[in-house]
C-alpha positions as CSV (number, residue, x, y, z in Angstrom):
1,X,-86.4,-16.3,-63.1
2,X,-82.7,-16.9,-62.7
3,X,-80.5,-14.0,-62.3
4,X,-77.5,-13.3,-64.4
5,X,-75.2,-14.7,-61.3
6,X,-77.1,-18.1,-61.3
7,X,-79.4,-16.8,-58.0
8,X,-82.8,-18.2,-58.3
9,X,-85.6,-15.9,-57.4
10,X,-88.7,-17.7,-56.4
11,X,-91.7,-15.0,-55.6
12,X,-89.4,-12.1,-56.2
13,X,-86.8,-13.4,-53.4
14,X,-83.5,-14.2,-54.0
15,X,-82.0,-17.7,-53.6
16,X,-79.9,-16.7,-51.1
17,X,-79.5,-14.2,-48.8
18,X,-76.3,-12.7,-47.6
19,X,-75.9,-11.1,-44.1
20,X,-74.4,-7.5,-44.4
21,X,-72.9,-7.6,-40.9
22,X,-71.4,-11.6,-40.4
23,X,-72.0,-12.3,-44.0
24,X,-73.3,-15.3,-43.2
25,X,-75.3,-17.4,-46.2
26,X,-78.9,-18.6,-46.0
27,X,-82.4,-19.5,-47.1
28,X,-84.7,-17.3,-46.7
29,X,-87.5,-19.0,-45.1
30,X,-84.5,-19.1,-42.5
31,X,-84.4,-15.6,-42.0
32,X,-86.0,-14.3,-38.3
33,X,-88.1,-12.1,-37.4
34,X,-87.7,-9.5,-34.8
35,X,-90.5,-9.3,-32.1
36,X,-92.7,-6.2,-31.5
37,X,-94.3,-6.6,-28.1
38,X,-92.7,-5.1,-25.6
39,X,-92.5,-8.0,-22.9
40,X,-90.7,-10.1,-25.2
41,X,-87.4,-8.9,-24.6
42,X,-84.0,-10.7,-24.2
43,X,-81.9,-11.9,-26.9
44,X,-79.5,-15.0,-26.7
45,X,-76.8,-13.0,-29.0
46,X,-77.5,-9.2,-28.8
47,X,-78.4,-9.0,-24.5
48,X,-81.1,-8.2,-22.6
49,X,-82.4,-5.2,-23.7
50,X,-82.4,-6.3,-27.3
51,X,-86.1,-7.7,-28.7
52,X,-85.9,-11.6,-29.2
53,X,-85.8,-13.1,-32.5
54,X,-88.2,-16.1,-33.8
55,X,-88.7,-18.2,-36.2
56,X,-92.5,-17.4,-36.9
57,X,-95.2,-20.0,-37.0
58,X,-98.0,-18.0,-37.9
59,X,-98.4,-14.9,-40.4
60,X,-101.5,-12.6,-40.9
61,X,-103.2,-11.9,-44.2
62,X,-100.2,-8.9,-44.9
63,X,-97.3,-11.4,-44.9
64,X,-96.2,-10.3,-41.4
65,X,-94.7,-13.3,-38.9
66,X,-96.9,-12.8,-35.8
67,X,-95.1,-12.8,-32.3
68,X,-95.6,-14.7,-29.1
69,X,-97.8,-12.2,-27.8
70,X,-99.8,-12.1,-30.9
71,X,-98.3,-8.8,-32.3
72,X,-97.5,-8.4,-36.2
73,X,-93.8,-7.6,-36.5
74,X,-91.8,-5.9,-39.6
75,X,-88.3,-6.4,-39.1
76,X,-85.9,-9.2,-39.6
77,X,-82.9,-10.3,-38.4
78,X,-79.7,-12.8,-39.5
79,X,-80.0,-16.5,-38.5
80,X,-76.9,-16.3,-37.7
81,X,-75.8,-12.8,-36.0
82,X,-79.5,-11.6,-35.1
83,X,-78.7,-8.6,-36.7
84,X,-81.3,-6.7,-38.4
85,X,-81.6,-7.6,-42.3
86,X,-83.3,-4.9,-44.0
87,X,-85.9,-6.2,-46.6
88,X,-84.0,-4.9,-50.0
89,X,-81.7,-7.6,-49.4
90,X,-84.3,-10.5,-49.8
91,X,-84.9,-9.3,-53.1
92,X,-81.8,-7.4,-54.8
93,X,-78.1,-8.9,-55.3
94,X,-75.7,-7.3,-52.9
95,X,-72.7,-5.0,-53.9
96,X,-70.0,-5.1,-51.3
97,X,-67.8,-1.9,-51.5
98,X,-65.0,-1.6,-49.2
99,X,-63.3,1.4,-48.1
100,X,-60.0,1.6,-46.4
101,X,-57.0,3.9,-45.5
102,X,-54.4,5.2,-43.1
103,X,-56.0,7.6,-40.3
104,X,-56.8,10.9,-40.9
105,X,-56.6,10.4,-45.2
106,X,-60.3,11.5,-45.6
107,X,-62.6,8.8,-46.3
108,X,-65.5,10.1,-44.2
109,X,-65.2,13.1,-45.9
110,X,-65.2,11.4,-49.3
111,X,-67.8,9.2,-48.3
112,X,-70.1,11.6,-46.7
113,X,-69.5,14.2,-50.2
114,X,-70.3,10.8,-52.3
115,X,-73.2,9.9,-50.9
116,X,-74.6,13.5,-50.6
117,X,-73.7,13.7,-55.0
118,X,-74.8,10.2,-55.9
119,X,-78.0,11.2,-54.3
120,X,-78.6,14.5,-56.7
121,X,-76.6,13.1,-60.0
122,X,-77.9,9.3,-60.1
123,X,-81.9,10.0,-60.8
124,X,-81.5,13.2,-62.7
125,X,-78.4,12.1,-65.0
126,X,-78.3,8.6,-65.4
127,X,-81.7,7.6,-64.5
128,X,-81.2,5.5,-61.7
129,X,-82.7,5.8,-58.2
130,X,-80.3,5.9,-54.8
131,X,-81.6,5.9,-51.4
132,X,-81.2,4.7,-48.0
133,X,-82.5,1.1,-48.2
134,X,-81.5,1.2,-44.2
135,X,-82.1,5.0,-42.8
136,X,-81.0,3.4,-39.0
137,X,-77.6,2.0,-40.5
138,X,-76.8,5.4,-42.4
139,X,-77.8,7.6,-40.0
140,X,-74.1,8.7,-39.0
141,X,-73.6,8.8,-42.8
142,X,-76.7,11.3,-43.0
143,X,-75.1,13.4,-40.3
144,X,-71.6,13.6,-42.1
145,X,-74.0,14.5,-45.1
146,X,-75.3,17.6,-42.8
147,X,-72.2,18.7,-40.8
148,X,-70.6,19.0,-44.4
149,X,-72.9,20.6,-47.1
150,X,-76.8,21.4,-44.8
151,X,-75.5,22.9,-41.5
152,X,-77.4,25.6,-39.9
153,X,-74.1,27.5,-39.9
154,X,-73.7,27.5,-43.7
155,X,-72.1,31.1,-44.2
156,X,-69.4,30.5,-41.2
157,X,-65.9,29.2,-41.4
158,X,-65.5,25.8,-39.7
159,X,-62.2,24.1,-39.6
160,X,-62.0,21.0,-41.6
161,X,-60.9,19.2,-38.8
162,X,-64.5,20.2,-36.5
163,X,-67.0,19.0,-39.4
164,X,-66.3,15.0,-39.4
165,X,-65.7,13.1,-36.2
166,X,-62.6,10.8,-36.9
167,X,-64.3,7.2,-37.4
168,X,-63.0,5.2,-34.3
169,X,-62.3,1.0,-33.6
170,X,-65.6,1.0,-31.9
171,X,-69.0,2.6,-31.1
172,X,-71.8,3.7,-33.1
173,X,-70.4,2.0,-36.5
174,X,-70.0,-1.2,-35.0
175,X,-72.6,-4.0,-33.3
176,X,-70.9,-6.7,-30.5
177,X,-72.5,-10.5,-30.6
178,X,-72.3,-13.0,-28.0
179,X,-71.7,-16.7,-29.5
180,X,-71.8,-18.0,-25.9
181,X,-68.9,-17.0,-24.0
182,X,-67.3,-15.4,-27.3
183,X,-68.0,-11.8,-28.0
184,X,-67.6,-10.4,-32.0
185,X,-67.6,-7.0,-32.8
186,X,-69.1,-7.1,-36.3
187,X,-68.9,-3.5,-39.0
188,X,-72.1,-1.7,-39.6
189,X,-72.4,-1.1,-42.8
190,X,-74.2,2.0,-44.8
191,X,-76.6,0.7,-47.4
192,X,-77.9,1.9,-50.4
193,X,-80.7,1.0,-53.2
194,X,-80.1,1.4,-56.5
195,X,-82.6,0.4,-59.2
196,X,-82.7,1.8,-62.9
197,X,-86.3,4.2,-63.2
198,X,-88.2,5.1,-65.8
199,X,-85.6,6.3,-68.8
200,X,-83.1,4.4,-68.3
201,X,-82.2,1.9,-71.2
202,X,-82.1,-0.9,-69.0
203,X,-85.3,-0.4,-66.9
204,X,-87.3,-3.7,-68.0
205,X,-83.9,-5.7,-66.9
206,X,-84.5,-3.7,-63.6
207,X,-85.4,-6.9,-61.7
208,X,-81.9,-8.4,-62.5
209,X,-79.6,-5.3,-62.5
210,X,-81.2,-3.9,-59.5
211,X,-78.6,-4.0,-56.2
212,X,-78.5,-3.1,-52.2
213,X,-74.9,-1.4,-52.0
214,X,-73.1,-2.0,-48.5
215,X,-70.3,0.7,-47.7
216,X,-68.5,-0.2,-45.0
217,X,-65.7,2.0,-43.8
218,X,-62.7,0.7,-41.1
219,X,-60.9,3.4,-38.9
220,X,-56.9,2.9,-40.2
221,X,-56.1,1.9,-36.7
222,X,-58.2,-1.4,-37.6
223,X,-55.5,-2.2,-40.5
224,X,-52.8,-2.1,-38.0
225,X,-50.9,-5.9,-37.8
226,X,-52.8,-7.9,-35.6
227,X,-55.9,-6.3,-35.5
228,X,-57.4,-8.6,-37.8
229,X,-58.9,-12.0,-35.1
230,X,-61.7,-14.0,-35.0
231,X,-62.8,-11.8,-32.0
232,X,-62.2,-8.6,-34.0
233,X,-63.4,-9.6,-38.2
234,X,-63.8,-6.1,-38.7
235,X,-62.4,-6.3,-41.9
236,X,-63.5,-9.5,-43.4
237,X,-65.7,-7.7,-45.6
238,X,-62.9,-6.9,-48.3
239,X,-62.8,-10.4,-48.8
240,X,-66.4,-10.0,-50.2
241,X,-66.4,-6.5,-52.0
242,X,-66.5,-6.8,-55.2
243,X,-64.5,-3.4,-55.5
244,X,-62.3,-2.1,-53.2
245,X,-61.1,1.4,-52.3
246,X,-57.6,2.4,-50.9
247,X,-57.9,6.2,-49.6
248,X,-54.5,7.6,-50.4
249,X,-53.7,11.0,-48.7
250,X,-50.9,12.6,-50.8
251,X,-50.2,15.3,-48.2
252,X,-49.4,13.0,-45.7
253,X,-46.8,11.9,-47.9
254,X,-43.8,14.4,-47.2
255,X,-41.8,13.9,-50.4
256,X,-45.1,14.8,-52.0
257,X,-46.5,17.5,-49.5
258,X,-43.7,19.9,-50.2
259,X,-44.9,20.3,-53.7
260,X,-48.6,20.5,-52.2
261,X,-50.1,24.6,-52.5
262,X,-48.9,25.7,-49.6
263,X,-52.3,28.2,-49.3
264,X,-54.2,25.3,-49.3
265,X,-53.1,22.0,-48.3
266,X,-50.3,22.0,-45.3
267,X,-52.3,23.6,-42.8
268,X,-55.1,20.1,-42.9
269,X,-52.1,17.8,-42.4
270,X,-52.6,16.4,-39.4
271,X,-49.6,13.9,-39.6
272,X,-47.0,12.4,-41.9
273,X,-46.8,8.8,-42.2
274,X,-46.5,5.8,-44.7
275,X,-50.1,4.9,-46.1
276,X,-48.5,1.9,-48.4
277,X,-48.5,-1.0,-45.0
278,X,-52.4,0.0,-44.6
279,X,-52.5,-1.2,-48.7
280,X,-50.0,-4.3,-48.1
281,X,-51.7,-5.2,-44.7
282,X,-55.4,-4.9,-46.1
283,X,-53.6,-7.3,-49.4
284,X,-52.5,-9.9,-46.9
285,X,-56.1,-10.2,-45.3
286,X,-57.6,-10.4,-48.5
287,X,-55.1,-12.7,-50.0
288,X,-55.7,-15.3,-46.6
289,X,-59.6,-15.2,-46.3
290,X,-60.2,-15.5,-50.6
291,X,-57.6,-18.3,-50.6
292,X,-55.2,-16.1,-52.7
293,X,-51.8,-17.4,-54.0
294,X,-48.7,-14.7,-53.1
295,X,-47.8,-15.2,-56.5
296,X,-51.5,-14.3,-57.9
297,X,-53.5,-11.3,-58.1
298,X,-56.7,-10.3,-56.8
299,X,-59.0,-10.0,-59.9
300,X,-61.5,-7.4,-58.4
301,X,-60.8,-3.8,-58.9
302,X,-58.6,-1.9,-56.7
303,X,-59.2,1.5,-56.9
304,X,-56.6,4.2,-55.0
305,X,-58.5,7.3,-54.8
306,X,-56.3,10.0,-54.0
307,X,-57.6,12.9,-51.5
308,X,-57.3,17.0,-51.5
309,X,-56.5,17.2,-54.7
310,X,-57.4,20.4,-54.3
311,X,-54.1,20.9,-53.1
312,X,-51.9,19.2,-55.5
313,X,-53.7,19.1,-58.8
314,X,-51.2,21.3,-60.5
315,X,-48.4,19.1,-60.5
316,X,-50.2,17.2,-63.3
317,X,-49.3,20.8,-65.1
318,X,-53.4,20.2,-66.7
319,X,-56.3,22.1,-65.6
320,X,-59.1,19.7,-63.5
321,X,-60.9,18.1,-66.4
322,X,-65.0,17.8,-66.1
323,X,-66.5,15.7,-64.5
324,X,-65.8,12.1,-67.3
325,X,-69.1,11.5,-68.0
326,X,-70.9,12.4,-71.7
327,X,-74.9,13.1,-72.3
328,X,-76.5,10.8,-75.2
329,X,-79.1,12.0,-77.0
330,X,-82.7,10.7,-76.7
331,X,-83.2,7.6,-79.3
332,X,-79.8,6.4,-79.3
333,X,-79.3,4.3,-75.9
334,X,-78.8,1.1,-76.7
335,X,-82.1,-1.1,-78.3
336,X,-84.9,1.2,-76.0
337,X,-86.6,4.5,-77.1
338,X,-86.0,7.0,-75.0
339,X,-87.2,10.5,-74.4
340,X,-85.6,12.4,-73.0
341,X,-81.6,13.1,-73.2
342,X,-79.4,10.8,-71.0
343,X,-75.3,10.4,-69.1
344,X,-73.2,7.8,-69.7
345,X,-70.0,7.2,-68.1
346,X,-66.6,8.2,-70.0
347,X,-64.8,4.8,-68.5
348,X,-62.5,5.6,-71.3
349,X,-61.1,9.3,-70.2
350,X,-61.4,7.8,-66.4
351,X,-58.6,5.4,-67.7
352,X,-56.8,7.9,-69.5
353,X,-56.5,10.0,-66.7
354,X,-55.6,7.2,-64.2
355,X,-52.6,6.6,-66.4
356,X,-51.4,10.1,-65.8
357,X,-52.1,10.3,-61.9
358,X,-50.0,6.8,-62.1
359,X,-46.7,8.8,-63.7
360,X,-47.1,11.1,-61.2
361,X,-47.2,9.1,-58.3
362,X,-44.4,7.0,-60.0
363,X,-42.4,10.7,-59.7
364,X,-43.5,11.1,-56.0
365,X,-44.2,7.7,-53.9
366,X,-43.8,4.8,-56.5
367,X,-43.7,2.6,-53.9
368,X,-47.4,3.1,-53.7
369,X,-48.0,2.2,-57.2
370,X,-45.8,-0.8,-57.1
371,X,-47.9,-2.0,-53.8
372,X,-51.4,-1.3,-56.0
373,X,-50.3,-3.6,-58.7
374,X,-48.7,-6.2,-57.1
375,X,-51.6,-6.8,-55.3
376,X,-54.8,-6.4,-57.7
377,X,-55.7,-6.2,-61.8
378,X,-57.1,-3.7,-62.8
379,X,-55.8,-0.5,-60.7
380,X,-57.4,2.5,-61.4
381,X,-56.1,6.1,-59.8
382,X,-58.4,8.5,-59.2
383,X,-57.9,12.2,-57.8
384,X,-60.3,13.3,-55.6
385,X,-61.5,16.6,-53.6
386,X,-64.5,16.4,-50.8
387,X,-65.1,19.8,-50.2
388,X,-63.2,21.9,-53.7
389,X,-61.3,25.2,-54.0
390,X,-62.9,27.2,-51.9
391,X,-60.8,26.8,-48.3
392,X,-59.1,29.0,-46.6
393,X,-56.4,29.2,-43.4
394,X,-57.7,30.8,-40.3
395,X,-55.7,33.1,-39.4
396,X,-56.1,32.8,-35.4
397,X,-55.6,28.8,-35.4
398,X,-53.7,28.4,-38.4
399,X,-56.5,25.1,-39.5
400,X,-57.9,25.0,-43.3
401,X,-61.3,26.1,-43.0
402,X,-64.6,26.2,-45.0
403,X,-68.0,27.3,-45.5
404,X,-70.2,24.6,-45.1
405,X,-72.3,26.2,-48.4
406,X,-69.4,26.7,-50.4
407,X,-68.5,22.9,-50.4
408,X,-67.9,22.1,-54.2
409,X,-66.7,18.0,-54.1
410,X,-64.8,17.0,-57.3
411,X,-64.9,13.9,-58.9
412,X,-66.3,12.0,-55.7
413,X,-69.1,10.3,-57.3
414,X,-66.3,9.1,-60.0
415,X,-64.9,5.6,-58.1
416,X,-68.3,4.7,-56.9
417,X,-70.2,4.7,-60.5
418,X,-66.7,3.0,-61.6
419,X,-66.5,0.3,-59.6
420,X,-70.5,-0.1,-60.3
421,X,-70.1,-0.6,-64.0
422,X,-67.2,-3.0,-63.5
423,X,-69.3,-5.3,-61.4
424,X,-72.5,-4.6,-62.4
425,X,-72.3,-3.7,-66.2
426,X,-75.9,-2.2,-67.4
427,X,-76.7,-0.5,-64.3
428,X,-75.0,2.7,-64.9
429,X,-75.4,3.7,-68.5
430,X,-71.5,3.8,-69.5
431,X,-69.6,4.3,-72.4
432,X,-66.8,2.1,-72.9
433,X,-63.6,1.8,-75.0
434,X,-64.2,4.7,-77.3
435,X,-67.2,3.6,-78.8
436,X,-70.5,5.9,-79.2
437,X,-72.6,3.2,-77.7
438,X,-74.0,2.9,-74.4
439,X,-73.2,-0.2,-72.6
440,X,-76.5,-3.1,-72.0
């Protein structure tokens, strides 16, 4: 069977595999296999204490590669990093999303609120499962998930500033390799499955449409000039995203904060500063490692998703439209019957309001807009809020604070399921240009 990108699948594997950490290319008989006995330890690339990787010679009747001590091992690793591959990417196409921003904009907060809402919208509204395809890569994702929405103390005011550690240049999110006497430190990605379930239109194309989503998310510090080496490729992943997302924080913007609600958004500024270099530095990278002209564009979607809109929504002078996305009734998605109602994306009033967000920022910071589209076609704007309406100031420290279970995120789950039915068109029921029909 050949998939709609020209990947061969041979057994239900793909062609080729892509690592989610170096990004490396292969086979996949190539791919290693991580040992299970515990006297087989010492890696060439990840150290000592790491389990050594093999190319297996024997299996047993379950598939497994059998180790040197004669134990069945699960896991596999890059031929090329000795990272650990998890299975879904042997057998679904990878989507590589990208997020970037300046420090302290909020993309761990709209990442963790994403996540959490794709989770609970994706199987019951558009038919289409989403889970952790790697539980050990998302597991500081599942605790963002926790701090924010799930925490034991729900009904107490915590400052926004306490919930979400700040994501740093190094640590827990990141993995060092030895290449002899050259250490990389390589981004850890959080991935995702998604695959179309039953009632969806799509679900006998769900061999082809299925994909493994890789999230990866860069402190701002790691956008700084120079940051970027051969030592450092933290952020050499935009060059293979197939969407990328510029976290724009418009109350760090002090020609735009004074307009901000002064209730609700001043007091979370933590600093003023110029986002637009983190957009131009990321464009230059790009531009360098896909082979870009300065006088072309990029040609994958650039979407600037702007944060705490809870705090400046009202300069559009409109009232926070629903969330753009329409329910079709049973019978009348696309060439399938189907049961039972289903949601299709609005692309259509996601571009109409993009257009307005643009005029604003045109009013406020145009030299934002002008960065955005010099860059990348199409740009997309797209106002975002993490935790909602529902903060207050604390008196005593004078810090926007929330109730963990009064968290209502707004339009997070919006530049995720658009950037998906740019790239992968048929995954995400969507309507598109105006029309009643749902896209195949």
């Amino acid at each position: 069977m050949v998939s709609r990108n020209g990947q061969r699948r041979f057994g239900g594997l793909l062609d080729r595999v892509t690592c989610p950490h170096c990004w490396d290319s292969f086979a996949p008989e190539k791919i290693l296999w991580i040992s299970e006995h515990q006297d087989l330890l010492g890696d060439p690339r990840l150290g000592p204490e790491q389990p050594q990787r093999f190319l297996p010679t024997r299996f047993n009747v379950a598939g497994e590669a059998i180790d040197a001590k004669g134990f069945p091992c699960q896991q596999l690793a890059c031929p090329n990093c000795h990272l650990p591959v998890p299975r879904p990417f042997l057998e679904m196409e990878p989507l590589f999303l990208s997020i970037f921003g300046a420090p302290a904009s909020g993309k761990s907060y709209f990442l963790a609120a994403t996540s959490w809402e794709l989770r609970r919208i994706l199987p019951i509204d558009f038919a289409v499962s989403f889970s952790d395809a790697d539980p050990v890569s998302n597991r500081v994702l599942n605790e963002y998930e926790e701090s924010l929405f799930s925490s034991a103390k729900a009904a107490e005011f915590v400052p926004l500033t306490k919930l979400i550690r700040k994501t740093e240049e190094q640590g827990e999110l990141y993995d060092m390799v030895s290449y002899g006497s050259q250490t990389v430190s390589f981004p850890r990605p959080f991935v995702f499955a998604m695959q179309p379930k039953e009632g969806h239109p799509n679900v006998a194309k769900a061999a082809l449409l299925s994909r493994v989503v890789c999230l990866y998310d860069n402190a701002g510090e790691s956008f700084q000039p120079g940051k970027d080496t051969t030592a450092n490729p933290v952020t050499r992943h935009m060059a293979q995203s197939r969407a990328l997302f510029f976290v724009f924080d418009p109350t760090q913007d002090s020609r735009f904060r004074k307009h901000c609600d002064e209730r609700l958004g001043p007091a979370s500024a933590a600093r003023m500063s110029r986002q637009e270099p983190i957009l131009q530095e990321a464009a230059a990278r790009i531009r360098r490692h896909c082979g870009i002209k300065q006088t072309e564009k990029h040609t994958r979607p650039l979407i600037v998703i702007l944060t705490k809109c809870d705090a400046w929504l009202h300069l559009t002078g409109e009232q926070p439209p629903p969330e753009p996305w329409k329910q079709v009734p049973a019978g009348q998605v696309g060439n399938q019957k189907v049961d039972l109602p289903l949601h299709a994306l609005d692309t259509t009033a996601i571009e109409r309001r993009s257009q307005a967000l643009r005029e604003l920022l045109l009013s406020y910071c145009p030299e934002v807009v002008s960065a955005a589209e010099g860059f990348a076609t199409p740009v997309i704007f797209i106002a975002v809020s993490a935790v909602g309406w529902q903060t207050q100031v604390d008196n005593a420290s004078g810090l926007l604070s929330i109730r963990p279970e009064d968290t209502q995120p707004y339009w997070v789950t919006v530049p995720f399921l658009y950037a998906v039915c740019r790239s992968s068109p048929g995954l995400v029921p969507s309507i598109f240009r105006r029309k009643s029909v749902v896209s195949q």
